[in-house]
C-alpha positions as CSV (number, residue, x, y, z in Angstrom):
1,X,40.5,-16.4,-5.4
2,X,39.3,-20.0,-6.0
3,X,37.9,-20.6,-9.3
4,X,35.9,-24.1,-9.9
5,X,37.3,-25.4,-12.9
6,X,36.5,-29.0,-15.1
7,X,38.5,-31.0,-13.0
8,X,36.8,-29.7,-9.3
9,X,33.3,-30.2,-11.1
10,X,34.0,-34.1,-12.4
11,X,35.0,-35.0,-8.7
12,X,32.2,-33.7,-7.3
13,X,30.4,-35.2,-9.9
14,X,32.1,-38.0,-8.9
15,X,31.1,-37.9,-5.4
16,X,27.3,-36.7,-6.1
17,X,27.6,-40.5,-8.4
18,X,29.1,-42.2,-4.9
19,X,26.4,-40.9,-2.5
20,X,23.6,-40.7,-4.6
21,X,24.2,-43.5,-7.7
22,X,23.9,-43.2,-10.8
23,X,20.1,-44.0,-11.1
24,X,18.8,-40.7,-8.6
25,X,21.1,-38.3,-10.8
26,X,18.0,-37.5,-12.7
27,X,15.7,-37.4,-10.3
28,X,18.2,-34.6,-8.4
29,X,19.1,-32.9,-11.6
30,X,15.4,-32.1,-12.6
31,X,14.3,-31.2,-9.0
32,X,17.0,-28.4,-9.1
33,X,15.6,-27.6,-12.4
34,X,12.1,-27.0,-10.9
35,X,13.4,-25.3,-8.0
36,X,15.3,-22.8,-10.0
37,X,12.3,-22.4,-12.9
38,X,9.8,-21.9,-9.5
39,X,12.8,-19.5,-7.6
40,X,12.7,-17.8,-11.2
41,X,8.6,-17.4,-11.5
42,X,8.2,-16.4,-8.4
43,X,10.6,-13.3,-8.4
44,X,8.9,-12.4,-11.9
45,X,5.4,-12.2,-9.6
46,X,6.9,-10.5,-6.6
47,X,8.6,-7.7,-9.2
48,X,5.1,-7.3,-11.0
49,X,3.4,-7.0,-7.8
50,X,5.9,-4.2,-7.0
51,X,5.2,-2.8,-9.9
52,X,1.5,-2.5,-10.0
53,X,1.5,-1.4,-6.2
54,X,3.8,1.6,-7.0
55,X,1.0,2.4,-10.4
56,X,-1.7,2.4,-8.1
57,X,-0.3,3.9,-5.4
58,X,0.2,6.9,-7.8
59,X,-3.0,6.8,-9.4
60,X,-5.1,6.7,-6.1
61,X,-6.2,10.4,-4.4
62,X,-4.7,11.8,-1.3
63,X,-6.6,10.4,1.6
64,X,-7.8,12.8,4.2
65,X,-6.5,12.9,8.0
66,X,-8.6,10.9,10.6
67,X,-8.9,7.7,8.8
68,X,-12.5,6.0,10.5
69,X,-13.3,2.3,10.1
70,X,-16.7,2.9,8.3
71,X,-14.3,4.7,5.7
72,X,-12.3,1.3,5.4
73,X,-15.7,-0.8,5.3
74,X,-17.0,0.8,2.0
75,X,-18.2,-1.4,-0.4
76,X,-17.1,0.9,-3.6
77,X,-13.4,1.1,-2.6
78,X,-10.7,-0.9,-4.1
79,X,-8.7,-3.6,-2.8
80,X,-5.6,-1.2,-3.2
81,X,-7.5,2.1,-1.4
82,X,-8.7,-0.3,1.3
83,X,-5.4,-1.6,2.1
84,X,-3.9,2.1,1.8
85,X,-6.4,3.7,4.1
86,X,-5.6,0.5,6.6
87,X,-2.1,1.3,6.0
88,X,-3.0,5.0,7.0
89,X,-4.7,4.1,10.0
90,X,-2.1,2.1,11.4
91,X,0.1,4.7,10.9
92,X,-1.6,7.2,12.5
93,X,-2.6,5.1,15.8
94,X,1.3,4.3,16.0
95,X,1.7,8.3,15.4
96,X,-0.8,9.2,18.5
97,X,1.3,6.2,20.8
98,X,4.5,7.8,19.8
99,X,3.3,11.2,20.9
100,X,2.0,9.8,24.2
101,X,4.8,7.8,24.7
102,X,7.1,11.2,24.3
103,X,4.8,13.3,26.4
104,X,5.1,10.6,29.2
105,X,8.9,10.7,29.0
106,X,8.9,14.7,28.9
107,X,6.7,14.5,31.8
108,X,8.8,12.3,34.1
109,X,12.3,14.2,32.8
110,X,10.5,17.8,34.2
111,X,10.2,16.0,36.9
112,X,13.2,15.3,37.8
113,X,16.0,17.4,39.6
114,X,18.0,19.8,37.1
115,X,21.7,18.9,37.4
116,X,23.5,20.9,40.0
117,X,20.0,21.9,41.3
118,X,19.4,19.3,44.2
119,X,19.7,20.9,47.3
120,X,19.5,17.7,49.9
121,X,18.9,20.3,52.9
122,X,16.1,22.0,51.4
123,X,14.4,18.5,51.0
124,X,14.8,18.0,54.8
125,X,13.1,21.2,55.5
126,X,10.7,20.6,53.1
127,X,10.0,17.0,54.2
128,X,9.6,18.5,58.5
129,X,7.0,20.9,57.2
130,X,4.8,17.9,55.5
């Protein structure tokens, strides 16, 4: 494995110097300094974040099946219970599609011939008698 040593780092020092000069060096060594310190701060929100969601995700009540949107609507809820009885919602519509969705594929499936079943000259007679 390739390990970047003193020498590797002075040449592309060196290069950085030939590309850049000498005078935008600072300029480019303290814009990577922000962008790090700003990379850094905002991980340090997104972890906190994290970490009050999961508190007040165990602190709220169990919610009760059949969320409704005046439920969502009231004033005296939290930003956190609002968002969890959207999140709730959302889930349950995509819970009803699912189950339509798997109905409507059951459906068609019963409808079609069973393997080994199709018997093309009982369609024919079939078909004369319609």
């Amino acid at each position: 494995m390739m390990g970047i040593g003193f020498p590797e780092l002075m040449i592309i020092l060196v290069i950085i110097m030939i590309i850049f000069g000498a005078g935008k060096l600072p300029e480019i060594g303290s814009a990577f300094g922000r962008s790090i310190k700003n990379f850094k701060t905002s991980m340090k929100e997104a972890e906190e974040e994290d970490e009050k969601a999961d508190a007040d995700a165990e602190t709220q009540p169990a919610t009760v099946e059949g969320v409704t949107q005046q439920q969502i609507d009231d004033p005296n809820l939290t930003d956190a219970e609002r968002e969890a009885l959207i999140r709730k919602k959302a889930q349950e519509e995509g819970e009803a599609k699912d189950q339509e969705m798997k109905e409507t594929a059951d459906a068609f499936t019963a409808s079609l011939p069973r393997k080994g079943s199709y018997d093309f000259a009982k369609e024919q007679e079939e078909q004369k008698k319609s």
